[in-house]
N, C-alpha and C positions, 0 to 999 in steps of 0.2 A: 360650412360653418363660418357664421360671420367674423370676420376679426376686426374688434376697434380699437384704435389706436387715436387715440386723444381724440375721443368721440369721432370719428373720422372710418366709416366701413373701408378695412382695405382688403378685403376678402377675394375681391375681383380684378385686381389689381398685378398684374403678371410681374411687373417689375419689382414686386415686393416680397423677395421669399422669405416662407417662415418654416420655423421647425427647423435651422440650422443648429449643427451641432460639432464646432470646432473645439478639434482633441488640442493641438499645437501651438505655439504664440503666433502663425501665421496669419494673415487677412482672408475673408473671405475668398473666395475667384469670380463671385458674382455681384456687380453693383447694385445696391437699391437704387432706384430710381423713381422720385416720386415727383409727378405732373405739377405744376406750378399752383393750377389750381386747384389739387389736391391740398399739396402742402397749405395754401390761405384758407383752407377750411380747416386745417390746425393751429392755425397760428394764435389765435384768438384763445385757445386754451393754454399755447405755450405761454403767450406774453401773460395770462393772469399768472402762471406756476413762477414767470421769473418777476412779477410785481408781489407778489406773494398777495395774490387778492384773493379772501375765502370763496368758496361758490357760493350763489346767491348774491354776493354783493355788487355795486354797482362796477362796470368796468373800466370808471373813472379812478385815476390817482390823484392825487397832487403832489408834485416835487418841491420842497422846500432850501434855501442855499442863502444862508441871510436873510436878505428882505427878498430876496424875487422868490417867484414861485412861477411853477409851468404845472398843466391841466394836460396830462397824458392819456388819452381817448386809447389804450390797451385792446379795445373791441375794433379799433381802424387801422392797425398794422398788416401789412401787406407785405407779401416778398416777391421780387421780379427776380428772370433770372436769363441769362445772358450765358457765351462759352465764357465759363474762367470768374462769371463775375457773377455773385448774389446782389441786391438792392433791397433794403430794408426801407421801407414807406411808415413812417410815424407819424401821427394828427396829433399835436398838441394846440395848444391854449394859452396865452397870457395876454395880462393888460398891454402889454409894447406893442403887440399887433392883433389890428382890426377886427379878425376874426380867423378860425380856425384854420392851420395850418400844414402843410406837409413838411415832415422834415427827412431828408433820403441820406442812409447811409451805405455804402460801395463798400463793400470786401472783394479782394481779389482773392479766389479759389483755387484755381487751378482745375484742370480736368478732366475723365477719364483718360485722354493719352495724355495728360500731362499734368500728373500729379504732384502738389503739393503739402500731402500731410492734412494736419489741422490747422494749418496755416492761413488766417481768415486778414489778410493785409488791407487799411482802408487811410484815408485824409483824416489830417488833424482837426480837420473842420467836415462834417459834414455838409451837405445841401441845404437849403432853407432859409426863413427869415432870419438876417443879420444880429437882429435883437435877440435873437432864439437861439442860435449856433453861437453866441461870444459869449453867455452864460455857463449854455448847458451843452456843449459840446461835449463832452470828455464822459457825461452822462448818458446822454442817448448815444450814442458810441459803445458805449460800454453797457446798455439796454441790449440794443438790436445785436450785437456778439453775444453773448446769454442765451437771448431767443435764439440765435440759429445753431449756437452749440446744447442747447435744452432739445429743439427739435431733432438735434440730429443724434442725441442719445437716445431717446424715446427710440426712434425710429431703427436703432441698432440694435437696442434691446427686445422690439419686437421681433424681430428676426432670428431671435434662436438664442442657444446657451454655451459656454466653454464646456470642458469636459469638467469641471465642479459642479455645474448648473448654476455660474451666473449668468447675466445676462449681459451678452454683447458689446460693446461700446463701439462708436464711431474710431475707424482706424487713417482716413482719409474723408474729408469733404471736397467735393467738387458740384460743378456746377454746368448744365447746358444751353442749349436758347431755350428750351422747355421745362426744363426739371431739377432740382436738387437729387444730388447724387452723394450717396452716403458708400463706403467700402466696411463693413463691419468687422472686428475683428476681437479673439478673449481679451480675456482680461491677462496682464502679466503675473504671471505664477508671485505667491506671497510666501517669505520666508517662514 
């Protein structure tokens, strides 16, 4: 049986178990692992859910902040990924520069043997054109964390339920030279 996951078949996919079902506040024992360029075939669904762009529409934004404005290509984010370190690839747009841009942002992750939490550490300034980064830094910063904590719910919630039958959440993100690695874990009990 097929399973999609932000349109994305992951049915074939070993590193991906589903039908988990933790009784305890404990973490899974088993990491998702999902191939790099598996994940860039989600992303493009994650970045419209966190632009909040309807489906069918185009999967241009525009960012407004006073008078500037940036042109966010949501269809051209990319993630690399590295031991300990995710990279967020953004293509935007503005009059200051020439033409289309990449703008990269660095989370430090941490990794299966050396885990950090949800702990997504990056620069005050991202990568990219100057004109681009002294605006809208703290924006696209605060974009590409979204996107990888958006994808990395999705992906925990595919993966099975607490003993209530919610769904999952990320208990750990890490990161390796190939893959996004999610540790899923319940939810904490509600009074």
């Amino acid at each position: 049986m097929a399973q999609q996951v932000l349109g994305v078949d992951l049915s074939r996919l070993r590193t991906m178990p589903t039908g988990l079902r933790l009784t305890d506040r404990r973490a899974a024992s088993r990491w998702l692992a999902i191939p790099v360029a598996t994940v860039n075939r989600m992303v493009p669904a994650v970045t419209r859910l966190v632009a909040d762009l309807p489906t069918g529409t185009t999967p241009e934004v525009v960012w407004t902040s006073g008078s500037a404005e940036l042109l966010v290509h949501t269809d051209q984010v990319s993630i690399a990924a590295s031991a300990g370190v995710l990279q967020v690839a953004i293509t935007v747009e503005c009059d200051q520069v020439p033409e289309a841009a990449t703008v990269t942002v660095p989370f430090v992750t941490g990794t299966v043997d050396n885990p950090r939490g949800l702990f997504l550490a990056s620069f005050e300034r991202p990568a990219g054109p100057a004109p681009v980064v002294a605006v809208w830094a703290d924006a696209l910063i605060a974009f590409a964390w979204e996107s990888v904590i958006t994808l990395a719910t999705t992906l925990a919630a595919a993966a099975g339920q607490d003993a209530q039958g919610r769904a999952l959440v990320p208990g750990v993100i890490a990161a390796s030279r190939s893959a996004l690695q999610v540790l899923p874990m319940p939810r904490t009990a509600g009074r």
